[in-house]
SEGURO-954066 format. One record per residue (C-alpha): residue in one letter; y, x, z; residue number from 1; chain. Coordinates in nm, 2 decimals. Layout:
N
REC residuo     c2     c1     c3 num cadena
REC       A      Y      X      Z NUM      A
...
//
This chain:
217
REC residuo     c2     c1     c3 num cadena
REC       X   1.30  -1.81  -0.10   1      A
REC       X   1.26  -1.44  -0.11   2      A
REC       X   0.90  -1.30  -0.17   3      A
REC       X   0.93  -1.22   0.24   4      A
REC       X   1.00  -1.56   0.35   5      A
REC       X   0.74  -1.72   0.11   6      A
REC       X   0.48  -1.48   0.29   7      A
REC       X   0.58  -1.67   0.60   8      A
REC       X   0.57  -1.97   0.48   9      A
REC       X   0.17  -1.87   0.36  10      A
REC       X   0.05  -1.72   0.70  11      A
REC       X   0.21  -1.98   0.92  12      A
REC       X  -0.02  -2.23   0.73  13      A
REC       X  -0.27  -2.01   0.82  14      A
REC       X  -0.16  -1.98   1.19  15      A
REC       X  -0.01  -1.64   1.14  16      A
REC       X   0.31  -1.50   1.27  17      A
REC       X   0.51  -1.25   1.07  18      A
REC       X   0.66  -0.99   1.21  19      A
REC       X   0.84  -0.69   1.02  20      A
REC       X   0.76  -0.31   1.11  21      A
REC       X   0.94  -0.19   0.79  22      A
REC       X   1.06  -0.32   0.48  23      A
REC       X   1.19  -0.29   0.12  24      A
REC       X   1.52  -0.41   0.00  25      A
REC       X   1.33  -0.56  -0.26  26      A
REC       X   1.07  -0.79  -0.03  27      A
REC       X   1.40  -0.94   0.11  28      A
REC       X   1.62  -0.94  -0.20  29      A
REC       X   1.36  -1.04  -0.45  30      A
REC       X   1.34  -1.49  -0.53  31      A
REC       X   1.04  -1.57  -0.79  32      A
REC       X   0.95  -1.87  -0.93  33      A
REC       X   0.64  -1.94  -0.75  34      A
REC       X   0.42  -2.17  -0.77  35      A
REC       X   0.15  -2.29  -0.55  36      A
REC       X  -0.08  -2.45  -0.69  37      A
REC       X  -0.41  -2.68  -0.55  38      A
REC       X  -0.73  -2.49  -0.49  39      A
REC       X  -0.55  -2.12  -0.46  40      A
REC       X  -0.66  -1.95  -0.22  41      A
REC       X  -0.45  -1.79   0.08  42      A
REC       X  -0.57  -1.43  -0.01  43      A
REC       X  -0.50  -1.45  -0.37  44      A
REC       X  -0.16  -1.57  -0.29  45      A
REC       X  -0.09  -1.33  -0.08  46      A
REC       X  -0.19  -1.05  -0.31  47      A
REC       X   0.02  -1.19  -0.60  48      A
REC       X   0.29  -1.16  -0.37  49      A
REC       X   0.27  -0.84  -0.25  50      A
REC       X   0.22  -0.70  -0.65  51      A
REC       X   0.58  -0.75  -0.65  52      A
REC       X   0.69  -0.51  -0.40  53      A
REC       X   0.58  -0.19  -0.27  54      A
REC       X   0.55  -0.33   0.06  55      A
REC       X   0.19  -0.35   0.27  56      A
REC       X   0.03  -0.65   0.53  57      A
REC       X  -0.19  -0.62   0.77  58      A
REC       X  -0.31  -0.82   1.02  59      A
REC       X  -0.35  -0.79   1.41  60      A
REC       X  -0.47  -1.07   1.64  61      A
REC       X  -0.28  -1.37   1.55  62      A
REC       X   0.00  -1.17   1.39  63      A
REC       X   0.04  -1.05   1.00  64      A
REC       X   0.29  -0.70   1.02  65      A
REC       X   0.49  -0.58   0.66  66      A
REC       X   0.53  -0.24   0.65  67      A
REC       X   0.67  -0.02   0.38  68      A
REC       X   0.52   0.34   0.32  69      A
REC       X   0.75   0.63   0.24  70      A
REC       X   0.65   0.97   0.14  71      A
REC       X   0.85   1.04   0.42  72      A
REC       X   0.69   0.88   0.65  73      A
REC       X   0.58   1.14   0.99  74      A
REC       X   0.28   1.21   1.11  75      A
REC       X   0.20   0.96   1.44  76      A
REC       X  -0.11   1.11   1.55  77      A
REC       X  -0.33   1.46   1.50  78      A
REC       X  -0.73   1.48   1.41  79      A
REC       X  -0.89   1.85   1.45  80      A
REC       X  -0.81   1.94   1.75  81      A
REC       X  -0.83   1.78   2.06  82      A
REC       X  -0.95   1.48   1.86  83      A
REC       X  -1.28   1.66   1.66  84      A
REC       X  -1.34   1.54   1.31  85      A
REC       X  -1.76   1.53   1.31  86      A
REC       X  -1.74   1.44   0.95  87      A
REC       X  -1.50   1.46   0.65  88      A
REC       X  -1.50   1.35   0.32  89      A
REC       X  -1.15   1.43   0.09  90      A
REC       X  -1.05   1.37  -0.25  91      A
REC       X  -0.79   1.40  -0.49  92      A
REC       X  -0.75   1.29  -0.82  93      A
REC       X  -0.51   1.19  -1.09  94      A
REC       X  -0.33   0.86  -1.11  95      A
REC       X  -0.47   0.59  -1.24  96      A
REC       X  -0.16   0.49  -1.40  97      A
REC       X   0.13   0.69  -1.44  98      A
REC       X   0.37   0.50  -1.69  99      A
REC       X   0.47   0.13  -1.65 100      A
REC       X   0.69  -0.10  -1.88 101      A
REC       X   0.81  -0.39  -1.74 102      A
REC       X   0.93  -0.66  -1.94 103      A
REC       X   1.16  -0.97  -1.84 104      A
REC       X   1.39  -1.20  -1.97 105      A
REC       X   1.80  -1.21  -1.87 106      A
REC       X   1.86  -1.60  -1.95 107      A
REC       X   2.22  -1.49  -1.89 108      A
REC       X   2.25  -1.36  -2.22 109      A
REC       X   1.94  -1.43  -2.38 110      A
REC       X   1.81  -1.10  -2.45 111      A
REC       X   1.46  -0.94  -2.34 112      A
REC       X   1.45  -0.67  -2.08 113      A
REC       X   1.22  -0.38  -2.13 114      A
REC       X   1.21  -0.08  -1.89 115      A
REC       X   0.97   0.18  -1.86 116      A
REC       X   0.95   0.39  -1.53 117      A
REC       X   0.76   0.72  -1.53 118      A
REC       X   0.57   0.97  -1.31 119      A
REC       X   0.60   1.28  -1.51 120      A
REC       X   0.43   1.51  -1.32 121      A
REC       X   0.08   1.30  -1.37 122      A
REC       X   0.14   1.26  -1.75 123      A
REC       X   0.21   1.64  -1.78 124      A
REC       X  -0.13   1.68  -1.54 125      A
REC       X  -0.30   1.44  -1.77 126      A
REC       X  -0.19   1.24  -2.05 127      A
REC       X  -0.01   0.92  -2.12 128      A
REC       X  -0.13   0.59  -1.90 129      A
REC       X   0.03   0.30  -1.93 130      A
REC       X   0.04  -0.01  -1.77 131      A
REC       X   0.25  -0.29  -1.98 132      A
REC       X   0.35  -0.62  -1.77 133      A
REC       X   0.54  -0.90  -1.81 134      A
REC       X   0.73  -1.16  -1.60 135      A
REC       X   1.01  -1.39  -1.63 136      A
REC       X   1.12  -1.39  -1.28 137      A
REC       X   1.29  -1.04  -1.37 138      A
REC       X   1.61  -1.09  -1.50 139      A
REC       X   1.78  -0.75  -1.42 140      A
REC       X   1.73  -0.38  -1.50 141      A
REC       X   1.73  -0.30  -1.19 142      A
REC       X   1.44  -0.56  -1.10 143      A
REC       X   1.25  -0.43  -1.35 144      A
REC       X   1.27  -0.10  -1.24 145      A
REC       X   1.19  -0.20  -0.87 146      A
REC       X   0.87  -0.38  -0.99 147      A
REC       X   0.79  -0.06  -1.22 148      A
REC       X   0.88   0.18  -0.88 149      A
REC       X   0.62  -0.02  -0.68 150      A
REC       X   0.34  -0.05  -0.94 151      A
REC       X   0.35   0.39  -0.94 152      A
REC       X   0.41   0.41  -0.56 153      A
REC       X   0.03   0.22  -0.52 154      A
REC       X  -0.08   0.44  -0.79 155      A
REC       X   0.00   0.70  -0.61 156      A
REC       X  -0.13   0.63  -0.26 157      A
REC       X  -0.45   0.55  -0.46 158      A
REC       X  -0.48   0.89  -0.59 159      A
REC       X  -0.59   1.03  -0.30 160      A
REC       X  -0.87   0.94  -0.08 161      A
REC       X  -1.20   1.01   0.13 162      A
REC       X  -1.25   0.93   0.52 163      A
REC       X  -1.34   1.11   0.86 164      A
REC       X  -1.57   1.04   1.15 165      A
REC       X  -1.41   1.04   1.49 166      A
REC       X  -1.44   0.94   1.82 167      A
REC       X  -1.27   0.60   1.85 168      A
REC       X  -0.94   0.59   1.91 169      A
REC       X  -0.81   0.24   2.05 170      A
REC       X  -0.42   0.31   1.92 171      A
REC       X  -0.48   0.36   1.54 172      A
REC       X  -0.35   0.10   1.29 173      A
REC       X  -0.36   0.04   0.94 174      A
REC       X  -0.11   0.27   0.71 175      A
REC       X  -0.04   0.49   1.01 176      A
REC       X   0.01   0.88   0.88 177      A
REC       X  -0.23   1.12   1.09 178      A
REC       X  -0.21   1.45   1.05 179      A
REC       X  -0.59   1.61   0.97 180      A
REC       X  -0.69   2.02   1.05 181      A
REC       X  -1.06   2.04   0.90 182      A
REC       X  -1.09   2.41   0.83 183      A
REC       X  -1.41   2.34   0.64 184      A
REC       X  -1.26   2.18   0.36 185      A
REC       X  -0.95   2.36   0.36 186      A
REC       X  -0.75   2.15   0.55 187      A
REC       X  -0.45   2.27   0.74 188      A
REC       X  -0.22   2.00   0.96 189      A
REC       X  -0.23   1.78   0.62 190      A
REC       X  -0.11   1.44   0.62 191      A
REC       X  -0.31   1.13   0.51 192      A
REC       X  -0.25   0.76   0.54 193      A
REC       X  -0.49   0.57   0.70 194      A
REC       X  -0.55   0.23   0.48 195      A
REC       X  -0.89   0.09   0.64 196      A
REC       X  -1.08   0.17   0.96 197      A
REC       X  -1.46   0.02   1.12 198      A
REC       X  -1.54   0.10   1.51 199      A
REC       X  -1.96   0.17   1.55 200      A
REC       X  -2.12   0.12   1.81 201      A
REC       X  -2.44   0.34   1.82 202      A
REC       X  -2.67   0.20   2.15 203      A
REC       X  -2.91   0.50   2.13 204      A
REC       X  -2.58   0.77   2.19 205      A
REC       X  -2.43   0.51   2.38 206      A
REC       X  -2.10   0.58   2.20 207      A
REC       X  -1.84   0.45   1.99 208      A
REC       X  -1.74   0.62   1.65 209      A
REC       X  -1.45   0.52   1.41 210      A
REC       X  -1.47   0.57   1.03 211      A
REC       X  -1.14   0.64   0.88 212      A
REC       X  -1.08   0.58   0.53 213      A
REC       X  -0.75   0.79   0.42 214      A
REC       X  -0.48   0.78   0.10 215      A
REC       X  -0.19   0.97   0.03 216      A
REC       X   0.11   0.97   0.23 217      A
//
């Protein structure tokens, strides 16, 4: 079973439907050896799942959604305009990793796999930080340079944060790119992912407010 259809297998025990807004070859084209074992729980199965890929989930009503950020990814919806930001926090920082070697094992020929995958523009920034992982369920290059890609891609969607205050807005989901004009801070039509959101009802305004907590695109 791919890493995909063992996520299905998971959330239909939980009464959760997949459903696929975007994807990764590697999601589909990836088979561990998995094991599920008594006593694991659903949610650390599904995060040891999705370590493998660079792929996201997120959940809405009765229905789990896999989506796979780009950098490319356009803006869906603006906040600064029409749509006032009351409050803004922003950050940006360096990676918290930027060089990963993944290690695996081709039983094909009997010979260890190492690769190392880097984001040179952070070590230049910074310095040199690595991330050393192993697993025997890679037995290409190429799978070890997938599971390297996706271990820098959340890196980098890590390295920049903060949130906004806005009125609600009823059509945002999770890993959705806004597009954010907040002159106070120096922000001109830039784009953010959104990776968490909580609605607030205040009963003395008598109004809703939603708390948007942002990454990089």
């Amino acid at each position: 079973m791919s890493v995909r259809d063992i996520l299905a297998f998971v959330l239909s025990r939980m009464g959760l439907k997949l459903a696929v807004k975007s994807e990764s070859s590697v999601i589909t084209g990836f088979y561990p050896d998995f094991t599920i074992n008594s006593g694991n729980t659903g949610e650390s199965i599904l995060r040891k799942l999705l370590s493998f890929v660079p792929d996201k989930l997120f959940i809405e009503g009765a229905t789990a959604y896999i989506v796979n950020p780009q950098s490319s990814d356009s803006y869906v919806y603006s906040y600064g305009g029409e749509h006032a930001v009351m409050e803004g926090r922003y950050y940006q920082g360096a990676w918290e990793l930027n060089r990963v070697q993944v290690e695996g094992y081709d039983t094909g020929s009997d010979e260890m796999i190492v690769v190392d995958r880097f984001a040179w523009d952070e070590i230049d920034r910074l310095y040199d930080r690595l991330r050393q992982m192993e697993d025997r369920n890679i037995d290409t290059v190429d799978k070890a340079q997938e599971r390297g890609d996706a271990y820098l891609r959340h890196a980098e969607v890590a390295s920049t944060g903060g949130s906004i205050l806005v009125p609600a807005n009823c059509g945002q989901q999770l890993y959705d790119v806004v597009d954010i004009t907040d002159i106070r801070a120096g922000l001109d039509e830039s784009r953010r992912r959104v990776l968490g959101f909580v609605l607030v009802y205040s009963p003395r305004r008598g109004e809703y407010r939603q708390r948007l907590q942002l990454g990089s695109v």
